[in-house]
C-alpha positions as CSV (number, residue, x, y, z in Angstrom):
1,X,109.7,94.7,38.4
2,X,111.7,93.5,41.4
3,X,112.1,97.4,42.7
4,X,108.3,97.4,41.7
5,X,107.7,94.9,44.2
6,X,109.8,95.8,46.9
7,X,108.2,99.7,46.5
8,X,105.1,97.9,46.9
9,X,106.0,96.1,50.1
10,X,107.7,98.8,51.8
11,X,104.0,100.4,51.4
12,X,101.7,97.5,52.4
13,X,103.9,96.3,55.8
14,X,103.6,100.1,56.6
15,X,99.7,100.3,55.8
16,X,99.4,97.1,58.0
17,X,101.6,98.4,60.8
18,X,99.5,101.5,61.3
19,X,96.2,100.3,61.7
20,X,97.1,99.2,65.2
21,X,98.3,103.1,66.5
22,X,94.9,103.8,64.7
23,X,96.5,105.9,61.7
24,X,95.4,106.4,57.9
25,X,95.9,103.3,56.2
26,X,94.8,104.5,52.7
27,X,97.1,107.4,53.1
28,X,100.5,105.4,53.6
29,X,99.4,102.8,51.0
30,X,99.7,105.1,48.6
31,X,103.4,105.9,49.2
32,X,106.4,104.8,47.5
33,X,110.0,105.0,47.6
34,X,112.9,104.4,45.2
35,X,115.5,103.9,47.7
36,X,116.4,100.0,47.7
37,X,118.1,100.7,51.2
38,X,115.2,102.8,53.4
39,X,113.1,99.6,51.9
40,X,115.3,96.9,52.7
41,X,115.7,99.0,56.4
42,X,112.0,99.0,56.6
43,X,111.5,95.5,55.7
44,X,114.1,94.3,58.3
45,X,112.6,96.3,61.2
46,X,108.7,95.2,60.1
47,X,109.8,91.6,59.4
48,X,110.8,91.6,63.2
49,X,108.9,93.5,64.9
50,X,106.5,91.1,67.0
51,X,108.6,87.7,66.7
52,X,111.4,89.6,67.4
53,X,112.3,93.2,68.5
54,X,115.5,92.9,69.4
55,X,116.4,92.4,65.9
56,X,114.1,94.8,65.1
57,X,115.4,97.4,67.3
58,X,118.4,98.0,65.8
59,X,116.3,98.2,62.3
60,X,114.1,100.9,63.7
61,X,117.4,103.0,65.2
62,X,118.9,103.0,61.6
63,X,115.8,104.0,59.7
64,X,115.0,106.8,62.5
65,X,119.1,108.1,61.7
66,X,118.9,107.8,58.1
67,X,115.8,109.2,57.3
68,X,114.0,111.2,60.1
69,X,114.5,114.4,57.8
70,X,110.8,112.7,56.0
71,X,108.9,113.6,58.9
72,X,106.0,111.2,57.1
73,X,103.7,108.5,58.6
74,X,106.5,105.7,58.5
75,X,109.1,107.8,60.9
76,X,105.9,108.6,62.8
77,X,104.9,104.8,63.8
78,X,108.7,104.0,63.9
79,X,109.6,106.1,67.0
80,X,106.1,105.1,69.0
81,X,107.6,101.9,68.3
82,X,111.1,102.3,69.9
83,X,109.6,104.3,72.5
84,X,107.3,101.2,73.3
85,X,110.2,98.8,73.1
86,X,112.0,101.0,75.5
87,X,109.5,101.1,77.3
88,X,108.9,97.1,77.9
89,X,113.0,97.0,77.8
90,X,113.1,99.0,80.8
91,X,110.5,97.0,82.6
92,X,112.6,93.7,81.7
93,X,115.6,94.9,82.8
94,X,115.0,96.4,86.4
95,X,114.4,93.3,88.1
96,X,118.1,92.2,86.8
97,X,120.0,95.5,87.7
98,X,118.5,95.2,90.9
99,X,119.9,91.1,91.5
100,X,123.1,92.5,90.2
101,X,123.0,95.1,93.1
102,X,123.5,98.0,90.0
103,X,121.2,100.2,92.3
104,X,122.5,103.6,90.8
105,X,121.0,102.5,87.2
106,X,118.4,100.5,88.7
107,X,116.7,103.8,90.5
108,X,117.4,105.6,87.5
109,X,115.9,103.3,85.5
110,X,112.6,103.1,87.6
111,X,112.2,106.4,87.7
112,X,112.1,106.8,83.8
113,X,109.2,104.1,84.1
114,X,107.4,106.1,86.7
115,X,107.8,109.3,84.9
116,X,105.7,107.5,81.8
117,X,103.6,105.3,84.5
118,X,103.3,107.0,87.7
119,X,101.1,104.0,89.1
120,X,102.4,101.2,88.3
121,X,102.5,98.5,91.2
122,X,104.9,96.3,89.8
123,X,107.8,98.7,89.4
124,X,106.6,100.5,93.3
125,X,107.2,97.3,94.6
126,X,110.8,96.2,92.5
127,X,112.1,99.8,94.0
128,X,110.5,99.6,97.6
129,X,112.1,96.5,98.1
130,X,115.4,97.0,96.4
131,X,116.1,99.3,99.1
132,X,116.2,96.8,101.6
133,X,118.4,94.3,99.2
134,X,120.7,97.9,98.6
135,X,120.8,98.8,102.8
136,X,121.4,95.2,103.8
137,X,124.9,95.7,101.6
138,X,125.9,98.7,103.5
139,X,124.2,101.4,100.5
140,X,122.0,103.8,102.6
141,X,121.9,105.8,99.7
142,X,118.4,105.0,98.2
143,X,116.7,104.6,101.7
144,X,114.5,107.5,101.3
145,X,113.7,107.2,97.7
146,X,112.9,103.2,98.3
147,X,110.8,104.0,101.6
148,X,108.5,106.4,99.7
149,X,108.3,103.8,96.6
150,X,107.5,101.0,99.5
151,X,105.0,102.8,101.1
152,X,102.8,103.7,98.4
153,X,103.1,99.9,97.5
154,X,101.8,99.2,100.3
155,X,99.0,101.6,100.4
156,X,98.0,100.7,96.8
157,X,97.7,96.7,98.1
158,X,96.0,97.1,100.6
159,X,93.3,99.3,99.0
160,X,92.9,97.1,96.5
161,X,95.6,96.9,93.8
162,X,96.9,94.2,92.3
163,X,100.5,94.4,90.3
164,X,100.9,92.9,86.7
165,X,102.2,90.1,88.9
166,X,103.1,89.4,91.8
167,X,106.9,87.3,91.9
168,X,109.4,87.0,93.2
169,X,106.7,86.9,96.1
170,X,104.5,84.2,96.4
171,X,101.3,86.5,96.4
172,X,99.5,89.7,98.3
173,X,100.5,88.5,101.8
174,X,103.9,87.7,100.9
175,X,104.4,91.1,99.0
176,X,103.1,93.0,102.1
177,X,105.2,91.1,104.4
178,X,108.1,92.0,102.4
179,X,107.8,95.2,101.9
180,X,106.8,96.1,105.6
181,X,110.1,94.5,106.4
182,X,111.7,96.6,104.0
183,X,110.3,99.5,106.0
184,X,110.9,97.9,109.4
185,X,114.7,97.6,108.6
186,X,115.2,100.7,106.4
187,X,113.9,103.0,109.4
188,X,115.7,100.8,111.9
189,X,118.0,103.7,112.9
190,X,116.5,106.8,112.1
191,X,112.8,106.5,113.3
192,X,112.8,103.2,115.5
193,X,108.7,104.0,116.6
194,X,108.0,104.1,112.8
195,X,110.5,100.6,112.3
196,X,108.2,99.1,115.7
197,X,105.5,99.2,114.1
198,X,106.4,98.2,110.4
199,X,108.0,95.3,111.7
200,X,104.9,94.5,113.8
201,X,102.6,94.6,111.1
202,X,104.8,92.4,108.6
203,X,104.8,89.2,111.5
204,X,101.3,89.1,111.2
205,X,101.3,87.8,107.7
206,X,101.8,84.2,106.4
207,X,105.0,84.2,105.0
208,X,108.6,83.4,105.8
209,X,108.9,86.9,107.4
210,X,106.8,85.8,109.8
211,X,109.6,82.7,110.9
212,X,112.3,84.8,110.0
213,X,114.8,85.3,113.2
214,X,116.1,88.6,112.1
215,X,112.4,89.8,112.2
216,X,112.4,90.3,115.6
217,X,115.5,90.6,116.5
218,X,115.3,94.0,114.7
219,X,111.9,94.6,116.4
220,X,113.9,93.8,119.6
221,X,116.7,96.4,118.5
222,X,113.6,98.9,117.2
223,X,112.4,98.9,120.7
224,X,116.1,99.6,122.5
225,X,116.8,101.6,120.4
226,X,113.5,103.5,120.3
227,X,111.0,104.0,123.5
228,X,113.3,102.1,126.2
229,X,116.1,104.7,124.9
230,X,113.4,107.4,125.3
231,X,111.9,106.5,128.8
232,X,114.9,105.7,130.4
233,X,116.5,109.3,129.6
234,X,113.2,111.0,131.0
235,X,113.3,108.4,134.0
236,X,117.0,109.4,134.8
237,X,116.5,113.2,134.4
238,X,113.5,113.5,136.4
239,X,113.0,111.0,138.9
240,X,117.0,109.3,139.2
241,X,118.2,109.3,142.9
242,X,115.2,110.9,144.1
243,X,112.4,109.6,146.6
244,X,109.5,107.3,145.1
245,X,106.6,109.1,144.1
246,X,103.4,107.9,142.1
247,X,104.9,109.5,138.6
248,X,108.2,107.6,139.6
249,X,106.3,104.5,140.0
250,X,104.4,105.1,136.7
251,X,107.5,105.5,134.8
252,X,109.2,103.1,136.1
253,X,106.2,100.5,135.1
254,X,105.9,102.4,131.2
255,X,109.9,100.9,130.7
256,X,109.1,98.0,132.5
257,X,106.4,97.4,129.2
258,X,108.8,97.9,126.9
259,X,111.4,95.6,128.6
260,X,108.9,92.5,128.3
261,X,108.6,93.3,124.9
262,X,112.2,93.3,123.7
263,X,112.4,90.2,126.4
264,X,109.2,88.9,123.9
265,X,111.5,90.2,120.6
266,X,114.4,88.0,121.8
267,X,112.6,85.3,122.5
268,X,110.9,84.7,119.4
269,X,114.5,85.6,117.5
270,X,116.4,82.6,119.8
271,X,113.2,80.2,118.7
272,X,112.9,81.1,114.9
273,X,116.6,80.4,115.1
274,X,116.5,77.2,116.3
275,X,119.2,75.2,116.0
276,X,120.7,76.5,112.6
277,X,124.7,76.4,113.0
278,X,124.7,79.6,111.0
279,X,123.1,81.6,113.8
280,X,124.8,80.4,116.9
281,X,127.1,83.0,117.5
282,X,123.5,85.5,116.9
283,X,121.7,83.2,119.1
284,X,124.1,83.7,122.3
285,X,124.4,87.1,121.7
286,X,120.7,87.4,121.5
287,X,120.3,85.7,124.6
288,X,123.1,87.5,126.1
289,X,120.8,90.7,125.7
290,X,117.6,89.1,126.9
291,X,118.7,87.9,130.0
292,X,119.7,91.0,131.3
293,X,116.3,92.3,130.7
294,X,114.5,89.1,131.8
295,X,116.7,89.0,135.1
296,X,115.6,92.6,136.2
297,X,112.2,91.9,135.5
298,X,112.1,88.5,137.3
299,X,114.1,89.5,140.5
300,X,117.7,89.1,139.2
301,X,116.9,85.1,138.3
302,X,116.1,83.6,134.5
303,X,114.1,80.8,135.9
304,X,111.7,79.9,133.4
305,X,113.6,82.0,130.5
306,X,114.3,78.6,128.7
307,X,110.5,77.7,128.7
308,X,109.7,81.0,127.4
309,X,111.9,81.2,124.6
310,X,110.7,77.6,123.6
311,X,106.8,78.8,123.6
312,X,107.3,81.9,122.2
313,X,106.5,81.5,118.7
314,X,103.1,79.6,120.0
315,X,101.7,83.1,121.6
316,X,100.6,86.0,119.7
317,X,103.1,88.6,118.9
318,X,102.3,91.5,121.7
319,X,100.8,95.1,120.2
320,X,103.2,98.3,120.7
321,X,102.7,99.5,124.3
């Protein structure tokens, strides 16, 4: 009677089970088995399997091994089920391989997740923004995978999307922000224009980006690095230790734009500094590097370069020339 019972069992948790993946439940309530261990198996795995998969897990793996020769309704449901498990488990675990900086298994991971969900937000932002975390420490490596991941992010937000949810960030803004900084400082030395204007665009938002000193002292660096590096090459081979002329003069005024804006860059670095002892030796080199610009643009003085470092977080952040 006890075998009875448990033959019983084995059939009605199954019956049960299925209903939910839509299958025949008069079909698998009519089956049986003899075998005290595929039901006692069974009965661990279905016992556990919404209170508690990770108990049930295991379960499910062993009944799959010992009997996926049955190729029946019961092997059927179990493998949706540990492909669902795997599923969420992958989706639980990115977020830590990324904090423990694992971002060889944390890409891996993500892409697995892509591959069975090709839009989902949540994961597009997770692996735009873990390229930032991964570049920051010195790993280039995922920089192009993480831009294209953070760009789509982006574009999904801002048509609309919204993610399963949206921490660590505090909400849309904040996620935007982010990830435009991501952009900003993950195309910082391949394709400064492209970083200008990321950067740009993630200081217009409400968030701690916006009073973050590195913010624009990349943006300053973008634009060094970038169009002043650009102009001033042209400027030297076409018009260097030659007479004035009106295309001279025109040049000459196009890097004279760009100098007020890494001046501006500076600026607002040196203020959103403040007085933090942890940036001081940043904060003198960053004004080391503005004053040189501010000097040649103010006749070889910095009168009035203390007064416009101390407004400059009060005026609006200038466009790209």
């Amino acid at each position: 009677m006890k075998l009875l019972g448990q033959r019983l069992g084995l059939a009605v948790m199954l019956a049960l089970s299925v209903v939910a993946l839509g299958a025949r439940q008069t079909v698998l309530a009519q089956k049986e088995t003899d075998d005290p261990v595929k039901i006692e198996i069974y009965k661990r795995f279905y016992d556990n399997a919404k209170k508690n998969p990770a108990v049930a897990y295991p379960a499910a793996r062993d009944y799959i091994q010992k009997y996926n020769k049955d190729k029946d309704e019961y092997i059927d449901y179990i493998q949706k089920w540990i492909a669902a498990y795997e599923s969420d488990e992958r989706k639980r675990n990115l977020p830590v391989l990324i904090n423990e900086k694992k971002f060889a298994e944390a890409y891996s991971t993500g892409a697995k997740i892509l591959a069975e969900e090709p839009n989902y937000l949540r994961e597009q932002i997770d692996l735009g923004y873990a390229g930032y975390i991964a570049a920051s420490a010195k790993n280039e490596s995922f920089n192009t995978t993480a831009l294209e991941y953070a760009r789509k992010a982006i574009s999904e937000i801002e048509a609309g999307k919204t993610p399963t949810e949206w921490a660590p960030f505090k909400g849309k803004d904040d996620t935007l922000a982010y990830l435009n900084y991501a952009v900003g400082y993950m195309t910082l030395k391949t394709t400064p224009d492209q970083a200008i204007n990321a950067l740009i665009k993630a200081a217009q938002y409400d968030s701690d980006i916006k009073k973050t000193p590195s913010t624009y002292y990349f943006l300053a660096v973008a634009y060094e690095s970038g169009p002043y590096k650009t102009l001033s090459a042209a400027y030297q081979t076409d018009f260097a230790n030659k007479p004035e002329t009106p295309e001279s003069k025109a040049a000459l005024e196009k890097i004279g734009v760009v100098m007020d804006r890494i001046v501006d860059a500076y600026a607002r670095a040196i203020a959103a500094a403040g007085t933090d002892p942890k940036t001081e030796q940043s904060r003198k080199e960053w004004l080391t590097a503005m004053s040189t610009y501010y000097k040649f643009r103010h006749g070889g003085t910095d009168t009035g370069m203390t007064e416009f470092i101390a407004s400059a977080l009060q005026r609006p952040l200038p466009p790209k020339p």
